[in-house]
Biopython code that builds the backbone (N, CA, C, O; Angstrom):
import numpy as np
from Bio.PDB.StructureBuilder import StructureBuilder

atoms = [
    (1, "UNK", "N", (0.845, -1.195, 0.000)),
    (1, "UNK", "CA", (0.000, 0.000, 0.000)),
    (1, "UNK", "C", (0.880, 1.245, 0.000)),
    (1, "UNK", "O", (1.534, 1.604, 0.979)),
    (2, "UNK", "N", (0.850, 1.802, -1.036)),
    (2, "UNK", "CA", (1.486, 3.016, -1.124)),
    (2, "UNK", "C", (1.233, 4.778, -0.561)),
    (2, "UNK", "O", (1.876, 5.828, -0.587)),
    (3, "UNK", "N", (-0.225, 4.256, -0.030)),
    (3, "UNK", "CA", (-1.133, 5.283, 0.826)),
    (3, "UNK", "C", (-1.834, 4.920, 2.190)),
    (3, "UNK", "O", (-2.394, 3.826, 2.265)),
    (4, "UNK", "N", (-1.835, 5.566, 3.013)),
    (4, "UNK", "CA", (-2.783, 5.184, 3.796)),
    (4, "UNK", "C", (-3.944, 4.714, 3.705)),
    (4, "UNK", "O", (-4.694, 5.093, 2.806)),
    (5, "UNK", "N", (-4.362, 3.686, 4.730)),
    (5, "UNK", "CA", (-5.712, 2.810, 4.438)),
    (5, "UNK", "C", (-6.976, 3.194, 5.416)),
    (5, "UNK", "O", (-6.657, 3.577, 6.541)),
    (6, "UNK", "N", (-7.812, 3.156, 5.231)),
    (6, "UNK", "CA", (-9.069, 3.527, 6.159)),
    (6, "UNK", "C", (-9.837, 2.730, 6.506)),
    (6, "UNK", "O", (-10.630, 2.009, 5.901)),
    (7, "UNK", "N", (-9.414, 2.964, 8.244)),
    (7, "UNK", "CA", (-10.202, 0.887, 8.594)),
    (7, "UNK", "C", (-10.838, 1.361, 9.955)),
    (7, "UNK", "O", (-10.791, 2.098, 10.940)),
    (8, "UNK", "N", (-11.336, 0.577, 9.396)),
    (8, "UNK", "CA", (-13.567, 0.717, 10.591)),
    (8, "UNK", "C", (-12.618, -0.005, 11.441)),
    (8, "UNK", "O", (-11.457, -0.396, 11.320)),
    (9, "UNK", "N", (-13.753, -0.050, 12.573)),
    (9, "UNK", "CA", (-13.258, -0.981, 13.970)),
    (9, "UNK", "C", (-13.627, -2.370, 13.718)),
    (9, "UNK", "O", (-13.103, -3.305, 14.324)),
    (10, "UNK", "N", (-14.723, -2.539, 12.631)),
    (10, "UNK", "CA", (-15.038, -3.958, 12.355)),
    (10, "UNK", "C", (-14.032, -4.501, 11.767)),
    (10, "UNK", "O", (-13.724, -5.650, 12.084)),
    (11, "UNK", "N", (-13.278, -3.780, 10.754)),
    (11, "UNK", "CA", (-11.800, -4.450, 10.077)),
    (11, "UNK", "C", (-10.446, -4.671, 10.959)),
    (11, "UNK", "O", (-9.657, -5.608, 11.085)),
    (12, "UNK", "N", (-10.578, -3.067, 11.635)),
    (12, "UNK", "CA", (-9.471, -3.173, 12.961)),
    (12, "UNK", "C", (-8.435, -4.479, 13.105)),
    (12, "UNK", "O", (-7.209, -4.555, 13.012)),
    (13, "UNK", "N", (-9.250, -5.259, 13.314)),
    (13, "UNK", "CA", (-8.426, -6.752, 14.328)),
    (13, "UNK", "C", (-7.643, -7.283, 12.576)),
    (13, "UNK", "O", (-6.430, -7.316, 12.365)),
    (14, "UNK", "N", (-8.645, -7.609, 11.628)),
    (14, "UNK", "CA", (-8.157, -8.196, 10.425)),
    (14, "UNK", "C", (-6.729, -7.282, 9.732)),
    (14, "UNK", "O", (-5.766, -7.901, 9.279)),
    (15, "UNK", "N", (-6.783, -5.884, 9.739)),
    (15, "UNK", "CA", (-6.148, -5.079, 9.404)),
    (15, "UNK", "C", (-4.830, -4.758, 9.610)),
    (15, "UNK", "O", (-3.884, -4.593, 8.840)),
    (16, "UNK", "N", (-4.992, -4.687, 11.150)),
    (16, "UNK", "CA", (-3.852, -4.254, 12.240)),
    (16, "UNK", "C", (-3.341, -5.538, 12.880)),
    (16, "UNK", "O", (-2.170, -5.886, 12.726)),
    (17, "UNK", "N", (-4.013, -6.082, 13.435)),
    (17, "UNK", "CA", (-3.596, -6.865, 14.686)),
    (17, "UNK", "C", (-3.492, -8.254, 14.285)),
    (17, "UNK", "O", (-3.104, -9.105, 15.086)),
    (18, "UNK", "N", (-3.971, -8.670, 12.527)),
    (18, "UNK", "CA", (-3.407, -9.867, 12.098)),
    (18, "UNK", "C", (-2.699, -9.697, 10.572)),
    (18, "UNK", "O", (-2.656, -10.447, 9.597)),
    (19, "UNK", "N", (-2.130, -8.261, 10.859)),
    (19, "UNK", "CA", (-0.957, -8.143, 9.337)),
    (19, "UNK", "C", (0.158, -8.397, 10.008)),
    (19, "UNK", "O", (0.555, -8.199, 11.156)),
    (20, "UNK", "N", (0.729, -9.057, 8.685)),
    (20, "UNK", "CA", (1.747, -9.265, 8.595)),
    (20, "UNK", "C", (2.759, -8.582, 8.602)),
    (20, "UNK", "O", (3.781, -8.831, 9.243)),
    (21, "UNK", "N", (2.473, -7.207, 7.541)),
    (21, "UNK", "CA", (3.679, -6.235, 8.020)),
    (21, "UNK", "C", (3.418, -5.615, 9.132)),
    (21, "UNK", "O", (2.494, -5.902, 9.894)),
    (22, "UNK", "N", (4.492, -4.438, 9.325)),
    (22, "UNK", "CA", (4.444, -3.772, 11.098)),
    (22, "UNK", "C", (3.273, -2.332, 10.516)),
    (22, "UNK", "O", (3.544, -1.640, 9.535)),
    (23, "UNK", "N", (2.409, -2.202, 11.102)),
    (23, "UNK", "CA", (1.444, -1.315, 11.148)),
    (23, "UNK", "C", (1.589, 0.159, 12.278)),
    (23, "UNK", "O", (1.720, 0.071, 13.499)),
    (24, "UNK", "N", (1.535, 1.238, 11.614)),
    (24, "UNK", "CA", (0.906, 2.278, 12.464)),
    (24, "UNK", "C", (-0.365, 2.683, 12.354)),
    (24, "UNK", "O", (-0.669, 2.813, 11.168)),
    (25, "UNK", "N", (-1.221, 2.934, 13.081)),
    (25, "UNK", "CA", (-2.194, 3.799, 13.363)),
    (25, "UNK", "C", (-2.253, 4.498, 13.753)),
    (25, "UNK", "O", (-1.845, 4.555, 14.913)),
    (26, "UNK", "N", (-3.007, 6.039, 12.898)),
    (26, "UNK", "CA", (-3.126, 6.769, 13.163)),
    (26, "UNK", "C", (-4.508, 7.487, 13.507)),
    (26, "UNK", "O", (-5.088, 8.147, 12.645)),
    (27, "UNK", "N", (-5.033, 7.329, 14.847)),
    (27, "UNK", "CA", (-6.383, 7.457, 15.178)),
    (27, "UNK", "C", (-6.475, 8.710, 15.321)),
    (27, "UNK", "O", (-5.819, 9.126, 16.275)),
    (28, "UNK", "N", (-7.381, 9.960, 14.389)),
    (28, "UNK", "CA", (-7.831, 10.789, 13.654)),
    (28, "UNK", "C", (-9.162, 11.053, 13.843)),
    (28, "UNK", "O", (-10.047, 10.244, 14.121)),
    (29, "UNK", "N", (-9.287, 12.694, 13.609)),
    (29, "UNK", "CA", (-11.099, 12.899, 13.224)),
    (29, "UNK", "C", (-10.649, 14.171, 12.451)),
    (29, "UNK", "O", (-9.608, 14.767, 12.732)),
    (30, "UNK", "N", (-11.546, 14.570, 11.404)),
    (30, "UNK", "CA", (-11.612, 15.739, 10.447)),
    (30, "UNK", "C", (-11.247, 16.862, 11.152)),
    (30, "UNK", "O", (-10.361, 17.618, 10.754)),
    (31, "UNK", "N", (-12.034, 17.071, 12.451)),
    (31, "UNK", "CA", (-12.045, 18.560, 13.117)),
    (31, "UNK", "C", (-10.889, 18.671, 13.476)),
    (31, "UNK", "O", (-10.605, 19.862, 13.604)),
    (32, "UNK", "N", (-9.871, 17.847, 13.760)),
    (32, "UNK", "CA", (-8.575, 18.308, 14.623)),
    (32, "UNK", "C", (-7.219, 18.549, 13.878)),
    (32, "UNK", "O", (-6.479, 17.662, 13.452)),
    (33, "UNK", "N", (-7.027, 19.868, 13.795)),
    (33, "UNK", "CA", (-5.604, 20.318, 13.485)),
    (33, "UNK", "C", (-4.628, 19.983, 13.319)),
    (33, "UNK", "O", (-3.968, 20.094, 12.286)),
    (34, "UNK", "N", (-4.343, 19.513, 14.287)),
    (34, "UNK", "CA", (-3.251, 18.728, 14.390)),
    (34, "UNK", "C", (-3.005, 17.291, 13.504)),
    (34, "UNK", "O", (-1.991, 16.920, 12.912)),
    (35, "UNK", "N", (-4.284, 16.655, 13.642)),
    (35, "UNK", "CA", (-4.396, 15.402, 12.994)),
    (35, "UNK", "C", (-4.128, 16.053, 10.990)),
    (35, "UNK", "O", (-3.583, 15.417, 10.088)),
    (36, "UNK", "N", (-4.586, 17.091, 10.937)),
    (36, "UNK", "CA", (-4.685, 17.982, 9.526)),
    (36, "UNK", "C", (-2.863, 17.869, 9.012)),
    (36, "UNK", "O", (-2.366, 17.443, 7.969)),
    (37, "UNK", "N", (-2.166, 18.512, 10.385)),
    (37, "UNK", "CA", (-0.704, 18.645, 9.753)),
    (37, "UNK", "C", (0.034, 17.488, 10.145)),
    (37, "UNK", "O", (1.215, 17.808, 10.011)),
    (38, "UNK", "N", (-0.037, 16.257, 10.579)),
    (38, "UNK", "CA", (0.594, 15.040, 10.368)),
    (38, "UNK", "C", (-0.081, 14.578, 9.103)),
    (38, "UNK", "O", (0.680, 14.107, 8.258)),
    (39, "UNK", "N", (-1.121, 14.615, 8.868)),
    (39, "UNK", "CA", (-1.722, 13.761, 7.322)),
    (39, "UNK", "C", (-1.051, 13.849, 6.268)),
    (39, "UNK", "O", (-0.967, 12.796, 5.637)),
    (40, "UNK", "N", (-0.280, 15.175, 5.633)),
    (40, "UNK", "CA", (0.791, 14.393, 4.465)),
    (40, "UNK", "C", (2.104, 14.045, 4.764)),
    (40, "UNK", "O", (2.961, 13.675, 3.962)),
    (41, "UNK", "N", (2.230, 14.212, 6.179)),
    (41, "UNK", "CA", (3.789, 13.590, 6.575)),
    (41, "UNK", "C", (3.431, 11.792, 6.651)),
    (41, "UNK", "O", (4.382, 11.029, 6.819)),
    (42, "UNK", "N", (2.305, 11.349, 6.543)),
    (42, "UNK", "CA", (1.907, 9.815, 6.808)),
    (42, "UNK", "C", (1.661, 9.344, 6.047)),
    (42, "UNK", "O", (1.793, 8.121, 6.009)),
    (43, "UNK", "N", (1.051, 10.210, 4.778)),
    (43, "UNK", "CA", (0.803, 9.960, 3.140)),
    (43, "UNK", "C", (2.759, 9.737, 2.742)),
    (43, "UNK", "O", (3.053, 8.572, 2.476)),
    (44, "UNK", "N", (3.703, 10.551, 2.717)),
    (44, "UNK", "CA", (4.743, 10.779, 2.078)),
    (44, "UNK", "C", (5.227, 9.483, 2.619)),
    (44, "UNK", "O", (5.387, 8.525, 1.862)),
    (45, "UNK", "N", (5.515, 9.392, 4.135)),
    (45, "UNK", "CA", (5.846, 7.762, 4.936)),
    (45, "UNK", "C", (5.441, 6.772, 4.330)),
    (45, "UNK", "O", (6.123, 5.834, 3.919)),
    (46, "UNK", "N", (3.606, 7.015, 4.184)),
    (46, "UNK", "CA", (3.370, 5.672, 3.644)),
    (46, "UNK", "C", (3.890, 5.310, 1.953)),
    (46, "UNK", "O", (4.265, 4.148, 1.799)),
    (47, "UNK", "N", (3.921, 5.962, 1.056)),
    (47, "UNK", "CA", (4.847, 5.584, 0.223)),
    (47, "UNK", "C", (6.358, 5.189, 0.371)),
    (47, "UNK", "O", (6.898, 4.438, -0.441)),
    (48, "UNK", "N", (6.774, 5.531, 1.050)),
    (48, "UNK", "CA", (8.636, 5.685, 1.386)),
    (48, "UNK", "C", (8.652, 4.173, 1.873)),
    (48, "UNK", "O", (9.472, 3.306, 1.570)),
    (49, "UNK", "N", (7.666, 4.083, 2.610)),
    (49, "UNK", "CA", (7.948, 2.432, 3.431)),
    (49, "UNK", "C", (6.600, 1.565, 2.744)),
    (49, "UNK", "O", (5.960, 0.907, 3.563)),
    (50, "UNK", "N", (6.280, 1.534, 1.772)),
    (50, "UNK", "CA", (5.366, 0.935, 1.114)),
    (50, "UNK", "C", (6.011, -0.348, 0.536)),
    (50, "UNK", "O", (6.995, -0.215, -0.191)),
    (51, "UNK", "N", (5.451, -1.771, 0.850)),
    (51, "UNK", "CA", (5.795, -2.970, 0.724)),
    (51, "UNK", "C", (6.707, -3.110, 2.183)),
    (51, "UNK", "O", (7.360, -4.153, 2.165)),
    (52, "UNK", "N", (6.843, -2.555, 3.047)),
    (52, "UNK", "CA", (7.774, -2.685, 4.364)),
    (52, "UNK", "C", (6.551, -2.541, 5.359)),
    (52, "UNK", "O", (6.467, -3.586, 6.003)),
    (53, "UNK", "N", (5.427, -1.497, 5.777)),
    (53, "UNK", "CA", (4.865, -0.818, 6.850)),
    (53, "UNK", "C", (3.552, -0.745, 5.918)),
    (53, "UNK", "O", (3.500, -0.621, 4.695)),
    (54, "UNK", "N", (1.995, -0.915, 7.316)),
    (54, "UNK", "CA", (1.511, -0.103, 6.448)),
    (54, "UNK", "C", (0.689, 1.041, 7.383)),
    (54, "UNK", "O", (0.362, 0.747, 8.533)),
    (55, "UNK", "N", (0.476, 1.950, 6.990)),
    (55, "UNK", "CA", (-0.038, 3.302, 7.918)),
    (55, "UNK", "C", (-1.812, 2.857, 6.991)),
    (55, "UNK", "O", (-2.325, 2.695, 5.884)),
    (56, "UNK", "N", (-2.127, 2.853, 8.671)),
    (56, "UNK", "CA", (-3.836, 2.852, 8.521)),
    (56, "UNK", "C", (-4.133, 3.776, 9.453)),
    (56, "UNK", "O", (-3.510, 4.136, 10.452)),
    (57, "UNK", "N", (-5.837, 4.333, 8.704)),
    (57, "UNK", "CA", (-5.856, 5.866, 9.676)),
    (57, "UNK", "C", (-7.395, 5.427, 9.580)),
    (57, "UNK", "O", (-8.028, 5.072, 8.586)),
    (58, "UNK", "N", (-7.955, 5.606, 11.393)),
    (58, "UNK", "CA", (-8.939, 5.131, 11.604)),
    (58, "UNK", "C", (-9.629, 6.643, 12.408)),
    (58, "UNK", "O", (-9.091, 7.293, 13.304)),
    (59, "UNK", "N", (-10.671, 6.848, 11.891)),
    (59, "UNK", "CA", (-11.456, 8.130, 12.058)),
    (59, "UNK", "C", (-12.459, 7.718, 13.748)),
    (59, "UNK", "O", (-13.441, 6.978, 13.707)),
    (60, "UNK", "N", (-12.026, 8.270, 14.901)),
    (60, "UNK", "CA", (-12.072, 8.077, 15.795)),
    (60, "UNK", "C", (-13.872, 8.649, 16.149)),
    (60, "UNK", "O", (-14.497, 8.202, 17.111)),
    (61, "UNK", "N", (-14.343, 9.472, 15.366)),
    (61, "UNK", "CA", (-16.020, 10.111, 15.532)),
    (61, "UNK", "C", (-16.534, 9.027, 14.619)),
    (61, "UNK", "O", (-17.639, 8.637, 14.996)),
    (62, "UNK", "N", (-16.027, 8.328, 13.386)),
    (62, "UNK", "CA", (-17.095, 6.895, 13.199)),
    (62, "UNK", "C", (-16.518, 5.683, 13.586)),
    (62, "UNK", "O", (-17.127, 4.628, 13.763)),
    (63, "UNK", "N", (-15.007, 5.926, 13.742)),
    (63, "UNK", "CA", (-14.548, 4.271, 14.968)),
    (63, "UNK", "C", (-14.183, 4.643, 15.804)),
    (63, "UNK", "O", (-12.995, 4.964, 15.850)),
    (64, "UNK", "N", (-15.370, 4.853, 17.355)),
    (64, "UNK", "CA", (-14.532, 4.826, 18.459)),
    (64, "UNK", "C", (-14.173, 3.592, 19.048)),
    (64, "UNK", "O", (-13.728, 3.748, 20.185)),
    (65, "UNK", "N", (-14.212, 2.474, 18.681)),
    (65, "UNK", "CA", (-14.336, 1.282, 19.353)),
    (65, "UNK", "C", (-12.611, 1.315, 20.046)),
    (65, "UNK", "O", (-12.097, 1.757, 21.073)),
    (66, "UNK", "N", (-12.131, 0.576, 18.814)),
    (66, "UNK", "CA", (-10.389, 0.463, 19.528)),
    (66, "UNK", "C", (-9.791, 1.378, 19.931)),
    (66, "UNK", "O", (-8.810, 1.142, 20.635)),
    (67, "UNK", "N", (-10.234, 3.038, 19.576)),
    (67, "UNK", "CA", (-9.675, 3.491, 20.319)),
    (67, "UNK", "C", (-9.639, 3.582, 21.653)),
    (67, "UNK", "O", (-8.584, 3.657, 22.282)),
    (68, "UNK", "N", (-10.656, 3.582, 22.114)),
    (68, "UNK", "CA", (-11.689, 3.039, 23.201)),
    (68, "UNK", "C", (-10.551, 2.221, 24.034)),
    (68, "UNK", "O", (-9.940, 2.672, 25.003)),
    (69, "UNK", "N", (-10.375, 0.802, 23.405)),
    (69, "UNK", "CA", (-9.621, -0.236, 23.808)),
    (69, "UNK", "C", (-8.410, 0.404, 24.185)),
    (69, "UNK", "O", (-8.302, 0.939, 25.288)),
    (70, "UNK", "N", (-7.810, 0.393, 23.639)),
    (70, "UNK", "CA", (-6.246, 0.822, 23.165)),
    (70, "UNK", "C", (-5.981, 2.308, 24.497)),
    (70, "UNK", "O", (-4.819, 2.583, 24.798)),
    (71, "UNK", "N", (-7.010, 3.008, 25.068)),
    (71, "UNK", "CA", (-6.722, 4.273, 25.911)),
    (71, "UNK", "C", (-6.312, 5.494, 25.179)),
    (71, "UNK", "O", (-5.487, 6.308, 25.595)),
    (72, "UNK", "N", (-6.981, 5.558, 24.005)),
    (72, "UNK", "CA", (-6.735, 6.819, 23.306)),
    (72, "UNK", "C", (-7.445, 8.077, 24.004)),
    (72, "UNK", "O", (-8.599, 8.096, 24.432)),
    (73, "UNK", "N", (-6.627, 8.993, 24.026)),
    (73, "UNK", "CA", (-7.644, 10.061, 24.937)),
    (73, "UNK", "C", (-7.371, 11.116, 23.900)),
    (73, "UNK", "O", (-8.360, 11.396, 23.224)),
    (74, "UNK", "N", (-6.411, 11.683, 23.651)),
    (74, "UNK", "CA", (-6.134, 12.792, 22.869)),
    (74, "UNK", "C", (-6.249, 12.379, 21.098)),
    (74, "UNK", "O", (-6.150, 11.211, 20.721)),
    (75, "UNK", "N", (-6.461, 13.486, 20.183)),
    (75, "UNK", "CA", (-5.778, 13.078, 18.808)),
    (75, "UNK", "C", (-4.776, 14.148, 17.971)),
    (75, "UNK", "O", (-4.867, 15.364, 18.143)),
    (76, "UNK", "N", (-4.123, 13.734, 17.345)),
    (76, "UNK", "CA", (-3.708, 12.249, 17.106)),
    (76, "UNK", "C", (-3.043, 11.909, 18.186)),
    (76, "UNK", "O", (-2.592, 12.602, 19.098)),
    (77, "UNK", "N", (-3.009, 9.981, 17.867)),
    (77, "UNK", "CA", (-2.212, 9.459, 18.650)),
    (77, "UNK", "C", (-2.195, 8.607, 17.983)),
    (77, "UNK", "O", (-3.244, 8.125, 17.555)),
    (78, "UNK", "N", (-0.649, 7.990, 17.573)),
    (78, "UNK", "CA", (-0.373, 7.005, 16.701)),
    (78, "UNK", "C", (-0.100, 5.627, 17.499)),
    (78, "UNK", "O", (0.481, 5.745, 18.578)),
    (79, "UNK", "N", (-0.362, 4.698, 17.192)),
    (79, "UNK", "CA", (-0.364, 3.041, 17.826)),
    (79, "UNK", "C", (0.927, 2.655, 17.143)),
    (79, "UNK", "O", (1.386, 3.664, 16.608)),
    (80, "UNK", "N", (1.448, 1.944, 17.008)),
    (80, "UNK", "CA", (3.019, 1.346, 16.330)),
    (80, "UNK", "C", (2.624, -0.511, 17.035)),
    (80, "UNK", "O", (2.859, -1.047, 18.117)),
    (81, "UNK", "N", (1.984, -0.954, 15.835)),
    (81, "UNK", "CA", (2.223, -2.655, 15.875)),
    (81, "UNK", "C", (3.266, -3.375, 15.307)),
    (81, "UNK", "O", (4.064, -2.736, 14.622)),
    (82, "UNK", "N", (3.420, -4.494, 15.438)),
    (82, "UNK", "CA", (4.520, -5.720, 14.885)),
    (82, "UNK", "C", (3.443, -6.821, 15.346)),
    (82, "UNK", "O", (2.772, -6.924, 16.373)),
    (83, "UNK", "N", (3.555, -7.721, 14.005)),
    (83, "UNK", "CA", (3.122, -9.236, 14.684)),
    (83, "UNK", "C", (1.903, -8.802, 15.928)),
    (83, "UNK", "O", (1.983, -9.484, 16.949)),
    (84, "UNK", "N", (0.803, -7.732, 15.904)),
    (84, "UNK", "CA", (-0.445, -7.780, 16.520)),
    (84, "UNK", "C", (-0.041, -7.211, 17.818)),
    (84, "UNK", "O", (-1.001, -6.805, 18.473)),
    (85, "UNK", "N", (1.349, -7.040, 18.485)),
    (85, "UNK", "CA", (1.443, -6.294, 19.304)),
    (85, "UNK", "C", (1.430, -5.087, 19.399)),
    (85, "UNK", "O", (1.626, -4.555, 18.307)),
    (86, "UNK", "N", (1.200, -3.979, 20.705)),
    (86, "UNK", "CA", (1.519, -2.542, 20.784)),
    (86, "UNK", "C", (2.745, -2.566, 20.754)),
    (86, "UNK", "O", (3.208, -3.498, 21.412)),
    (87, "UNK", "N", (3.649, -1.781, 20.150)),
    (87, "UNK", "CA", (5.488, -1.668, 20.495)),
    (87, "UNK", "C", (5.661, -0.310, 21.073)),
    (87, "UNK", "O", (6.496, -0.121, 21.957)),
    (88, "UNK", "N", (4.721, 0.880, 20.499)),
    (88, "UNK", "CA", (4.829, 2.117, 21.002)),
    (88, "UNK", "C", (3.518, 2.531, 20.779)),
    (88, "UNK", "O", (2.540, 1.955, 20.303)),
    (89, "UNK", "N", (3.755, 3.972, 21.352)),
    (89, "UNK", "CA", (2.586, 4.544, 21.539)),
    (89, "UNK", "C", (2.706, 6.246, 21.502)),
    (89, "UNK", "O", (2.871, 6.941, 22.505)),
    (90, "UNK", "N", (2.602, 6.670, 20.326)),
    (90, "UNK", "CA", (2.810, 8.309, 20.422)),
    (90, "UNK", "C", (2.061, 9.249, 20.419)),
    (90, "UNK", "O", (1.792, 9.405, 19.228)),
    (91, "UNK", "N", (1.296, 10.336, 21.255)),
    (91, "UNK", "CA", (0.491, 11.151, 21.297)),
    (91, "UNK", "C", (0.855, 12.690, 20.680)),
    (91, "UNK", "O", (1.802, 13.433, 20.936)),
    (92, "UNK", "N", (-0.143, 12.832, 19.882)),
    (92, "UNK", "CA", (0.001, 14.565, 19.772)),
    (92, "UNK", "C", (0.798, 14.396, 18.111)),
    (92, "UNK", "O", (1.265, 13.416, 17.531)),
    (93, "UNK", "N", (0.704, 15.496, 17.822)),
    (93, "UNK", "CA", (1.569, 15.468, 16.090)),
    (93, "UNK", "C", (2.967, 16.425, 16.662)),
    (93, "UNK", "O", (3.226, 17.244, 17.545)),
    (94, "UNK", "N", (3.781, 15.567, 15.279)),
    (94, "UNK", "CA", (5.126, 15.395, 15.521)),
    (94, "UNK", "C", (5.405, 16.434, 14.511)),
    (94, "UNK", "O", (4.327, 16.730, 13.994)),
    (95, "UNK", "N", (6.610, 17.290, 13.873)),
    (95, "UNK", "CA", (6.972, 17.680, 13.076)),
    (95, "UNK", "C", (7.564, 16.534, 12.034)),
    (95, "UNK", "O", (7.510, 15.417, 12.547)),
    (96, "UNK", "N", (8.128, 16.542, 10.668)),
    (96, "UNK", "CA", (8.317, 15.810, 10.393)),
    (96, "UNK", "C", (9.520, 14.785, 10.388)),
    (96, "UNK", "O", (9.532, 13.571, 10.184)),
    (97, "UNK", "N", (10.584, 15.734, 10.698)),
    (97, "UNK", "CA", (11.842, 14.965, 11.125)),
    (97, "UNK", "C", (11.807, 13.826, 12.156)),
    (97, "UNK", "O", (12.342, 12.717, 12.179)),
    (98, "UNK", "N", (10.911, 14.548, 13.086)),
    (98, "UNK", "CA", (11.134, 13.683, 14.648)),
    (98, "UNK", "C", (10.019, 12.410, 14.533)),
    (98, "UNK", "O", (10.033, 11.665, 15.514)),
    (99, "UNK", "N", (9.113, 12.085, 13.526)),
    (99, "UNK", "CA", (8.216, 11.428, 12.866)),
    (99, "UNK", "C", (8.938, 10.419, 11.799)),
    (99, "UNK", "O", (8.650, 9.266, 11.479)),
    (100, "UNK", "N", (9.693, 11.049, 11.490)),
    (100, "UNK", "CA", (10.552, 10.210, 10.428)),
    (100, "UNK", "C", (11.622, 9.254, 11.060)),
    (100, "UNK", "O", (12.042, 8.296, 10.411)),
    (101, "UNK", "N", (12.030, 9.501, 12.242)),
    (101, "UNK", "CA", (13.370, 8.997, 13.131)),
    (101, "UNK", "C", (12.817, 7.927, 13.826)),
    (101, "UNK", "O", (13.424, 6.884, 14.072)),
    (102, "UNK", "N", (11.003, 8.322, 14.332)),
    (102, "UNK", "CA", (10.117, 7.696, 15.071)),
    (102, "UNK", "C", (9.841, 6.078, 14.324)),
    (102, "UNK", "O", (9.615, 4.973, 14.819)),
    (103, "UNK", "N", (9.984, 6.558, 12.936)),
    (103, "UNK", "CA", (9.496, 5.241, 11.879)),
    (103, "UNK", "C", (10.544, 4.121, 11.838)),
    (103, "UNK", "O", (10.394, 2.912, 12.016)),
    (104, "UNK", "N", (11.830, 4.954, 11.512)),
    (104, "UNK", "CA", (13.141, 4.523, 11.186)),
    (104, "UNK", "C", (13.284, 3.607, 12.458)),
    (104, "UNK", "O", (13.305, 2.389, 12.281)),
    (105, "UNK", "N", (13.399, 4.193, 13.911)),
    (105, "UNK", "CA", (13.383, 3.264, 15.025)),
    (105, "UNK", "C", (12.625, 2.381, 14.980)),
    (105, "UNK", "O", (13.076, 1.247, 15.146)),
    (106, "UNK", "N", (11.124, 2.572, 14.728)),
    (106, "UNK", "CA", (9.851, 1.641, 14.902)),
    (106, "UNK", "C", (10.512, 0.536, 13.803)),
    (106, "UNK", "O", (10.403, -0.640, 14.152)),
    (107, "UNK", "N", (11.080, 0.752, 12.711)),
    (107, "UNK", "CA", (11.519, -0.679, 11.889)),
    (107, "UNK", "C", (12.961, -1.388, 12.305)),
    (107, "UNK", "O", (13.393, -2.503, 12.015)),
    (108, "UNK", "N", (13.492, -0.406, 13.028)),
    (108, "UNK", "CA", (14.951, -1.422, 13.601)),
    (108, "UNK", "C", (14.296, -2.147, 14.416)),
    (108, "UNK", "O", (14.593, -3.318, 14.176)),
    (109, "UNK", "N", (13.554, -2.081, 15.264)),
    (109, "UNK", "CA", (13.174, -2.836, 16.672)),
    (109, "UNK", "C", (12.117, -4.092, 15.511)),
    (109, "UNK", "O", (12.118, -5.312, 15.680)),
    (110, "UNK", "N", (11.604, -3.617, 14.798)),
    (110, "UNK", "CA", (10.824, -4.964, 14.139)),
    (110, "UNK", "C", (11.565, -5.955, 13.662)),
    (110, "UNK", "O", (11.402, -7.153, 13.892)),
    (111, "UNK", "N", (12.931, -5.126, 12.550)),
    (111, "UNK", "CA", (14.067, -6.013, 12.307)),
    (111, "UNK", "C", (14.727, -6.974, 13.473)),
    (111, "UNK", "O", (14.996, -8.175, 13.445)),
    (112, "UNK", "N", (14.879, -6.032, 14.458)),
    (112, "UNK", "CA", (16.031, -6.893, 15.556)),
    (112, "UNK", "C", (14.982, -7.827, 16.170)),
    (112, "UNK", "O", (15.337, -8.903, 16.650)),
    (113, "UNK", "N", (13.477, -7.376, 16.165)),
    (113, "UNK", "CA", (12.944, -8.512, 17.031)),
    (113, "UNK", "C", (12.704, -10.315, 16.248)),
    (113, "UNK", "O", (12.621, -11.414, 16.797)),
    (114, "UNK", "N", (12.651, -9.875, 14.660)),
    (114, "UNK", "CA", (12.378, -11.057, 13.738)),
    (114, "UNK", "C", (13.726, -11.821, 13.337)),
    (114, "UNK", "O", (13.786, -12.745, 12.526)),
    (115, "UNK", "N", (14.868, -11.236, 14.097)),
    (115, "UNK", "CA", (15.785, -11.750, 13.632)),
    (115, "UNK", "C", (16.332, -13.108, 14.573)),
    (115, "UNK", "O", (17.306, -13.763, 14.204)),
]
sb = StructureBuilder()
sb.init_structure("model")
sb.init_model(0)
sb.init_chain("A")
sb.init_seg("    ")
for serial, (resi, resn, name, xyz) in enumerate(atoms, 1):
    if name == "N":
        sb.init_residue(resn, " ", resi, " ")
    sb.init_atom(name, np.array(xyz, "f"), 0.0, 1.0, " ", f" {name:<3s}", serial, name[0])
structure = sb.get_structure()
């Protein structure tokens, strides 16, 4: 996937928590700002790491379910899976450098853990 994907809470588990590659989520709603200026830093990511990662962005006013689960309070707040686990957990939007370093780490730790 060369773009971000848009997944209900009914897909959620199929999506995230039984892919194969390492997944972020980015739990989102239209009204929030912030969620506005991470959205093409996650579009540009999700191409860059496309066939490696995939960035799914789940709209938190028509899926509150997992966020629900998961203890999302603020948005954004990005989830970071491997193999169906949480690995991290980042709140609030990032600029893009410190977002980009965030990814780069999030795939060494997937590498070193499959190795």
């Amino acid at each position: 996937m060369s773009e971000p994907i848009h997944v209900t809470d009914a897909a959620f588990e199929k999506t995230v928590l039984q892919a194969e590659l390492p997944v972020v989520v980015d739990f989102w709603a239209p009204w929030c700002g912030p969620c506005r200026m991470v959205a093409p830093i996650l579009d540009k990511l999700a191409k860059e790491y496309a066939g490696k990662l995939v960035v799914a962005k789940v709209n938190t006013d028509e899926n509150p379910d997992w966020a629900g689960r998961f203890g999302v309070q603020g948005i954004p707040t990005m989830l970071f899976f491997a193999k169906g686990k949480l690995v991290h957990q980042q709140v609030g939007a990032l600029p893009e450098p410190v977002l980009r370093d965030l990814f780069s780490q999030f795939m060494d730790v997937v590498a070193s853990a499959s190795e």
